[in-house]
C-alpha positions as CSV (number, residue, x, y, z in Angstrom):
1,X,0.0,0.0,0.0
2,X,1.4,3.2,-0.8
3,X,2.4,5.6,1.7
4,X,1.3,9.2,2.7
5,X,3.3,11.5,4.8
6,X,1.2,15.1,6.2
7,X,3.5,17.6,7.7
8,X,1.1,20.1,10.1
9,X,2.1,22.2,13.1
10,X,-1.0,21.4,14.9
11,X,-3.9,19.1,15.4
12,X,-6.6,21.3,16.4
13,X,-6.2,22.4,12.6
14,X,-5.8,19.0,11.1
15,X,-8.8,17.7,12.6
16,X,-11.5,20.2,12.4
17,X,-10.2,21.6,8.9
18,X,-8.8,18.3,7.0
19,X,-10.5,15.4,9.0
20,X,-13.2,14.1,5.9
21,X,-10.0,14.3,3.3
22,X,-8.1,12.4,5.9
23,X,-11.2,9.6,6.0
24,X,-11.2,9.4,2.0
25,X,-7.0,8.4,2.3
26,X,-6.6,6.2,4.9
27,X,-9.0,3.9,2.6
28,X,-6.4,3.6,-0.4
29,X,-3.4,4.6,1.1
30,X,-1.1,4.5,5.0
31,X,-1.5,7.7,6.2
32,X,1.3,9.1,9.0
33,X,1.2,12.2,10.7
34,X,3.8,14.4,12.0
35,X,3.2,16.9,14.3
36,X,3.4,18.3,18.1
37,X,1.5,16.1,20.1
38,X,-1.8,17.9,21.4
39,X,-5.3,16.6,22.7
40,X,-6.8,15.5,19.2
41,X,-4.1,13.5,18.2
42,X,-6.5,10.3,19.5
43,X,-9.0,11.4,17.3
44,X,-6.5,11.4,14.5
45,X,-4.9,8.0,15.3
46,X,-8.9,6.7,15.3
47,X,-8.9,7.3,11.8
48,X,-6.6,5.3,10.9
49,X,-3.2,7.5,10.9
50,X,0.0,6.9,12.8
51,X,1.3,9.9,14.4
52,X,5.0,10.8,14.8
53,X,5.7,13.6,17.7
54,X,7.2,16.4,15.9
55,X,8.7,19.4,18.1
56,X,7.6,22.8,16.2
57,X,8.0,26.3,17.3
58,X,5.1,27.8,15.5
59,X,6.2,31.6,16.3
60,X,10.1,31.3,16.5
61,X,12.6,32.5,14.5
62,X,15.8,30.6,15.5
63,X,17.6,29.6,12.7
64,X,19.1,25.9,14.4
65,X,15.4,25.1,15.9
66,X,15.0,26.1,12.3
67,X,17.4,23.5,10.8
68,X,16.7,20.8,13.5
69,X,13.0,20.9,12.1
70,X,14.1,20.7,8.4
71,X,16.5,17.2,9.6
72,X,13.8,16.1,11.6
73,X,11.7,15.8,8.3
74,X,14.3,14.5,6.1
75,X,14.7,11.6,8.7
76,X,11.1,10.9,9.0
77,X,11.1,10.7,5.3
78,X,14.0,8.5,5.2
79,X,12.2,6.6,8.1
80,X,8.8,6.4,6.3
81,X,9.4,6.6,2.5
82,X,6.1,7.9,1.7
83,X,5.2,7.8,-2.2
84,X,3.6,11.6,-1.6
85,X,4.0,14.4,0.9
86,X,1.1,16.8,2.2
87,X,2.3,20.1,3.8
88,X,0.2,22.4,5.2
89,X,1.5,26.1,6.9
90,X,4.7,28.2,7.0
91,X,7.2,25.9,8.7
92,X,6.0,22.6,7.3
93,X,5.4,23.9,4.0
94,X,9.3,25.4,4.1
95,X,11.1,22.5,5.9
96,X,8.9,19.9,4.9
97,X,9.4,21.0,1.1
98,X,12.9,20.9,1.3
99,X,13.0,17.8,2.8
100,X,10.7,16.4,0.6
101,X,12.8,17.5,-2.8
102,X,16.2,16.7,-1.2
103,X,15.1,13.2,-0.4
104,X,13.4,13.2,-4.1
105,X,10.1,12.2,-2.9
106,X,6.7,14.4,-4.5
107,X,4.9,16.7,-2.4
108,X,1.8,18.9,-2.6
109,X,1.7,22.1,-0.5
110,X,-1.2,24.2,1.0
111,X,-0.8,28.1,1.5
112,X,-3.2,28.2,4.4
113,X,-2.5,32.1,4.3
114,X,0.4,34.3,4.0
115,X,1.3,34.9,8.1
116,X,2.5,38.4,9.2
117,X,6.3,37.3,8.5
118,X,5.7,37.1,5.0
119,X,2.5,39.9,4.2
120,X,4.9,42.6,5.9
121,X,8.0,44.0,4.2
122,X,10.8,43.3,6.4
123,X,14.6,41.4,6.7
124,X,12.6,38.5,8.0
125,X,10.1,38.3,4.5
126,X,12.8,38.3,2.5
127,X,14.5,35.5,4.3
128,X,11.4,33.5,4.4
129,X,10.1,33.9,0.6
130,X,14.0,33.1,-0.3
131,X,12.8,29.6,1.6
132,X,9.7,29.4,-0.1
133,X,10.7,30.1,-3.4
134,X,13.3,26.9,-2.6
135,X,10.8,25.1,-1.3
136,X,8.7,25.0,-3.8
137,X,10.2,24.3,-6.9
138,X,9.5,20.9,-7.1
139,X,6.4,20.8,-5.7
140,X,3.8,18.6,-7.7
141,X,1.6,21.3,-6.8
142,X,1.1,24.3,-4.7
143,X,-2.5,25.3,-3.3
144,X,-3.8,28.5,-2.9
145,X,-6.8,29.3,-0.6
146,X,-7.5,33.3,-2.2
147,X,-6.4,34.8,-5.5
148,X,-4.1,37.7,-3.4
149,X,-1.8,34.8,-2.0
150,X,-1.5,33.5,-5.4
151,X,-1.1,37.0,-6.9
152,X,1.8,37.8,-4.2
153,X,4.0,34.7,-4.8
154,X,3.2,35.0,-8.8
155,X,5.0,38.3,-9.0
156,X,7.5,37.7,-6.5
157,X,8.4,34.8,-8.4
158,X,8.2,32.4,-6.0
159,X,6.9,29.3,-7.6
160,X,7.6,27.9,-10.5
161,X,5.6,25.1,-10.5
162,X,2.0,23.9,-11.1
163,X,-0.6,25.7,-8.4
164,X,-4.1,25.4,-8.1
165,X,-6.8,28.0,-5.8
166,X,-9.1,26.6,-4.0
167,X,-11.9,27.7,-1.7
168,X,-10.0,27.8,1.9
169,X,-10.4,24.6,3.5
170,X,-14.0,24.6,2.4
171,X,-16.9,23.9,4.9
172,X,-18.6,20.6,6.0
173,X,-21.9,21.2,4.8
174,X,-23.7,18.3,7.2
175,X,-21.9,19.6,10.3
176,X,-22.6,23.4,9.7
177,X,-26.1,23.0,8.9
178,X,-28.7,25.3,8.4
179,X,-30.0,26.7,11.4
180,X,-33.1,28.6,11.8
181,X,-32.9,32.1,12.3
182,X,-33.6,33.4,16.0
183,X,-36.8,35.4,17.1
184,X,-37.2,37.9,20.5
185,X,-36.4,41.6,20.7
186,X,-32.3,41.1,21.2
187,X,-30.1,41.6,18.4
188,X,-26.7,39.1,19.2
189,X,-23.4,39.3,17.7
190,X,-20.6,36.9,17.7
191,X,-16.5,37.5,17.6
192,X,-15.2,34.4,17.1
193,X,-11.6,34.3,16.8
194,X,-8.6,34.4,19.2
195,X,-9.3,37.7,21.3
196,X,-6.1,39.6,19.9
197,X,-4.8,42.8,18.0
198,X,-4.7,41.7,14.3
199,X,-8.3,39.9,14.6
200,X,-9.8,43.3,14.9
201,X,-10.8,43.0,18.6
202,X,-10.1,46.4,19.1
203,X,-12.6,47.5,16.7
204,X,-14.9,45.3,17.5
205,X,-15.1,46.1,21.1
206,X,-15.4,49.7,20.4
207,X,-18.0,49.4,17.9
208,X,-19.6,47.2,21.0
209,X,-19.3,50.3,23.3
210,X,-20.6,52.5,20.7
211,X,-23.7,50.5,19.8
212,X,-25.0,49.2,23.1
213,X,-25.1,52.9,24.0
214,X,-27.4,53.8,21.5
215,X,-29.4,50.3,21.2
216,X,-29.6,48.9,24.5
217,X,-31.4,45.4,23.1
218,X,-28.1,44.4,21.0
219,X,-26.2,42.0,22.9
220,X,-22.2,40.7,21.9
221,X,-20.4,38.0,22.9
222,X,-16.8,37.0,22.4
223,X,-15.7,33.3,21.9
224,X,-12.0,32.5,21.6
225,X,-8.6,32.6,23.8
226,X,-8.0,35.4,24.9
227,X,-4.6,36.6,25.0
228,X,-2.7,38.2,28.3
229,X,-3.1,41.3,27.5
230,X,-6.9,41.5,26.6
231,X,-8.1,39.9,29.6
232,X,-8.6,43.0,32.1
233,X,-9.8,44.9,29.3
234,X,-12.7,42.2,28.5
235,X,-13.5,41.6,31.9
236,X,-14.1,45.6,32.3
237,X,-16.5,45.5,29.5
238,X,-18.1,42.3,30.9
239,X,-18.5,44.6,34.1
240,X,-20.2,47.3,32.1
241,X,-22.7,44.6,30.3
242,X,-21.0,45.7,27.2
243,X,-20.0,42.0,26.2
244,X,-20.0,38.9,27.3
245,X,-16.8,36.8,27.1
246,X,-17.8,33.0,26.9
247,X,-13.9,31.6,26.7
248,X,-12.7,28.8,24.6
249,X,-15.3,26.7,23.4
250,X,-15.0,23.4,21.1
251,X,-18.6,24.0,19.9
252,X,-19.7,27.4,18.3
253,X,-23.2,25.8,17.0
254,X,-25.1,26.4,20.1
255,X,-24.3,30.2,19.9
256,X,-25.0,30.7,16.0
257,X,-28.0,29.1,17.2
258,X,-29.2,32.3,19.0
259,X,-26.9,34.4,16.8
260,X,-28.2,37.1,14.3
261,X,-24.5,38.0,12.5
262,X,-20.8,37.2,13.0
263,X,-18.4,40.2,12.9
264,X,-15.2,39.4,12.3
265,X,-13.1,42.6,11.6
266,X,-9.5,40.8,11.3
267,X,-6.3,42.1,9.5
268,X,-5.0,39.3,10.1
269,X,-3.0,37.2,6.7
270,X,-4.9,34.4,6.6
271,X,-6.2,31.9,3.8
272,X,-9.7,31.7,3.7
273,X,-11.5,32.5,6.6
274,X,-13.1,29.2,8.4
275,X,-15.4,31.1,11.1
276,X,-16.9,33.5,8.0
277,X,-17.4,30.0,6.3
278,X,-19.0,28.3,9.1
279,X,-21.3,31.5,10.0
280,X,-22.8,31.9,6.3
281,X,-23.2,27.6,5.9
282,X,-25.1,28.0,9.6
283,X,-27.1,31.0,7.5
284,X,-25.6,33.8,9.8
285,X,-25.1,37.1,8.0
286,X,-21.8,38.2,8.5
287,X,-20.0,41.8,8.8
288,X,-15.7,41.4,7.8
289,X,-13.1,43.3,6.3
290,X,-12.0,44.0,2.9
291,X,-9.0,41.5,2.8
292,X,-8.4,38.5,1.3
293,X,-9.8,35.7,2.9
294,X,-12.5,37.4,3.7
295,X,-14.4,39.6,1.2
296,X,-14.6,36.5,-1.3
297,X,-17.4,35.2,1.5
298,X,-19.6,38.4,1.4
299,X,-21.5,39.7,-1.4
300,X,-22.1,43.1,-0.2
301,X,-25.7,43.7,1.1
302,X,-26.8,40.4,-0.2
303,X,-25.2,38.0,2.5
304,X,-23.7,40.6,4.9
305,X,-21.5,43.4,4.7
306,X,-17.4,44.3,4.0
307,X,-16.3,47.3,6.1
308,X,-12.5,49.3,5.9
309,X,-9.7,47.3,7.9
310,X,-9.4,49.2,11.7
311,X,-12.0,51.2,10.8
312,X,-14.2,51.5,13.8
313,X,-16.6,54.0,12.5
314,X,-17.0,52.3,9.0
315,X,-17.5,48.9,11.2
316,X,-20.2,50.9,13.3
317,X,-21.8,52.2,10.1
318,X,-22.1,48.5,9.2
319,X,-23.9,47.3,11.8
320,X,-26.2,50.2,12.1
321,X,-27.0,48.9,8.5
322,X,-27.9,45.5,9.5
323,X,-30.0,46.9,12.9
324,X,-32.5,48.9,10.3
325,X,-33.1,45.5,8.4
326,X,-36.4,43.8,9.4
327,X,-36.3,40.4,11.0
328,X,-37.2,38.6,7.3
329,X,-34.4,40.2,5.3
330,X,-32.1,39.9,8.6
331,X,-33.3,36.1,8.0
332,X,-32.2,36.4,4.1
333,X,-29.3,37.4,4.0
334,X,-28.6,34.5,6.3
335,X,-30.4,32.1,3.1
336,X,-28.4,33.4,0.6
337,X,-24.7,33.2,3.0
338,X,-25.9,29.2,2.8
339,X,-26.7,29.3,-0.6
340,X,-23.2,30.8,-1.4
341,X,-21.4,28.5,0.8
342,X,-23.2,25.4,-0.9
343,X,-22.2,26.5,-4.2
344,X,-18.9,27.9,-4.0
345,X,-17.3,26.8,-0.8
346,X,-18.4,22.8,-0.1
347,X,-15.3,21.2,1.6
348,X,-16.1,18.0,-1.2
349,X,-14.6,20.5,-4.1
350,X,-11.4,20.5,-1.8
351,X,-11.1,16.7,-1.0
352,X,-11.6,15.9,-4.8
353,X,-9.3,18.4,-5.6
354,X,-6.4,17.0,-3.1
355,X,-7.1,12.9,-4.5
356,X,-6.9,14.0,-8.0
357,X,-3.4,15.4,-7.2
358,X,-2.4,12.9,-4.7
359,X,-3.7,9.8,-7.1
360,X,-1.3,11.6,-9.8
361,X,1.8,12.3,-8.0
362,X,2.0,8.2,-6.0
């Protein structure tokens, strides 16, 4: 049986995000994993993959942890011999594709998002699109989750090799189901996102201030980890009854469920963004920036809204928008965010496109 290899730097992000294309391999091929070791990893190995404990400094910059991740890799593969390698962020996608064309042996890459060491001009982009553009020479073939990413490494001649877009990591349409829309006199909006600078929180908590001023029956709640330096700030507002901060939490459903829009007002370089994708498949309207990632969920007006990046007052004109809307065209833009996520952004268009490139390249 022929062998895969998937280089990650998490399993949070393997699992929820790659799980169903991981189900449709482990049927035809060995699948191995190699990552840090973290909660879901079970889940994983109930699949049907076996997991190697990879060491990864997500954040560093070290140039030996560097290099002791890139031999890592090229033992694993000397270990393993997979007929195809998968790689999915910045370090794996780096290391892992060196590895992977040093030891001769195909891979396939995923730009899950560019990451604020390569979107931002500085000593330390240069360094890392030299990497990439190393990296991903050989690659059987490169995938894109938003046209700007693919636009930026086109004309910085960074790969010269086959690459296809697709739509993020694409949305489980049976898990993010439909949900019906919620009744009562209380408008609620949802932040969902790790509670720091580049996800917009400041914005969004001052639009929050702003707005609960004005329109005392809107309500706004903040899921996600909250880093050190938000926490007194969010427990202030929670204080004031400006928000409510619900924490971590594995299961957003139940608070779509009484949810009437998502705003999610990052700047953040990411791919395609998964909580815009599971609001609108959930028939949430949702309020976002104009960034890649991002605007290619909304159709302005018809599903939600696209406001100016750290722009509180545009982000408060948006949702001023949304208040004046009656409950049934509240409720439609929700139907046609599903609609749109049905047609364009079912996770099935990226599983058949990752077996067509995997059955070519073993």
């Amino acid at each position: 049986m022929a062998k895969i290899l998937i280089l990650a730097n998490n399993d949070v992000g393997l699992y929820r995000f790659r799980r169903e294309l991981i189900e449709q391999l482990v049927k035809d091929y060995e699948v191995y994993i190699s990552l840090p070791y973290g909660d879901l990893v079970p889940n994983l190995e109930d699949l049907g993959c076996k997991f190697i404990n990879t060491d990864i400094s997500r954040r560093g910059t070290n140039p030996l942890t560097d290099l002791k991740l890139f031999m890592t890799y090229k033992n694993i593969i000397k270990n393993i011999r997979p007929d195809v390698v998968l790689t999915y962020t910045i370090k794996p996608n780096v290391y892992g594709g060196l590895a992977s064309r040093i030891s001769s042996v195909p891979y396939i890459t995923n730009i899950t998002g560019l990451g604020t060491a390569v979107e931002n001009e500085s000593i330390l982009q240069k360094v890392t699109l030299f990497l990439y553009k190393n990296a991903l020479r050989k690659a059987k073939c490169v995938f894109f989750q938003n046209e700007d990413n693919l636009k930026f490494f086109i004309e910085r001649n960074v790969i010269g090799s086959k690459y296809r877009l697709i739509p993020g990591s694409g949305v489980n349409l049976q898990q993010y189901k439909m949900l019906d829309y919620p009744g009562g006199n209380n408008i609620n909006f949802l932040f969902v996102a790790r509670v720091m600078k580049e996800k917009g929180i400041d914005q969004f908590l001052e639009a929050a201030e702003y707005i609960r001023k004005k329109h005392s029956n809107t309500r706004f709640h903040v899921l996600g980890f909250c880093e050190e330096n938000y926490e007194k700030k969010l427990e202030e507002l929670q204080k004031k009854n400006i928000i409510k901060y619900h924490g971590m939490q594995s299961d957003v459903k139940k608070f779509h469920a009484f949810s009437h829009c998502t705003i999610h007002p990052t700047y953040y370089p990411e791919g395609m963004s998964n909580v815009l994708l599971e609001s609108a498949s959930c028939g949430r309207p949702i309020i976002t920036t104009n960034r890649s990632g991002c605007r290619e969920i909304v159709e302005e007006g018809v599903n939600g809204y696209v406001v100016n990046q750290k722009d509180t007052k545009d982000l408060i004109i948006a949702i001023e928008k949304f208040l004046s809307l009656d409950y049934n065209l509240k409720r439609n833009m929700g139907i046609q965010g599903r609609k749109k996520i049905e047609k364009e952004f079912n996770r099935n268009i990226v599983i058949n496109a990752y077996l067509e490139e995997v059955k070519e390249s073993v």
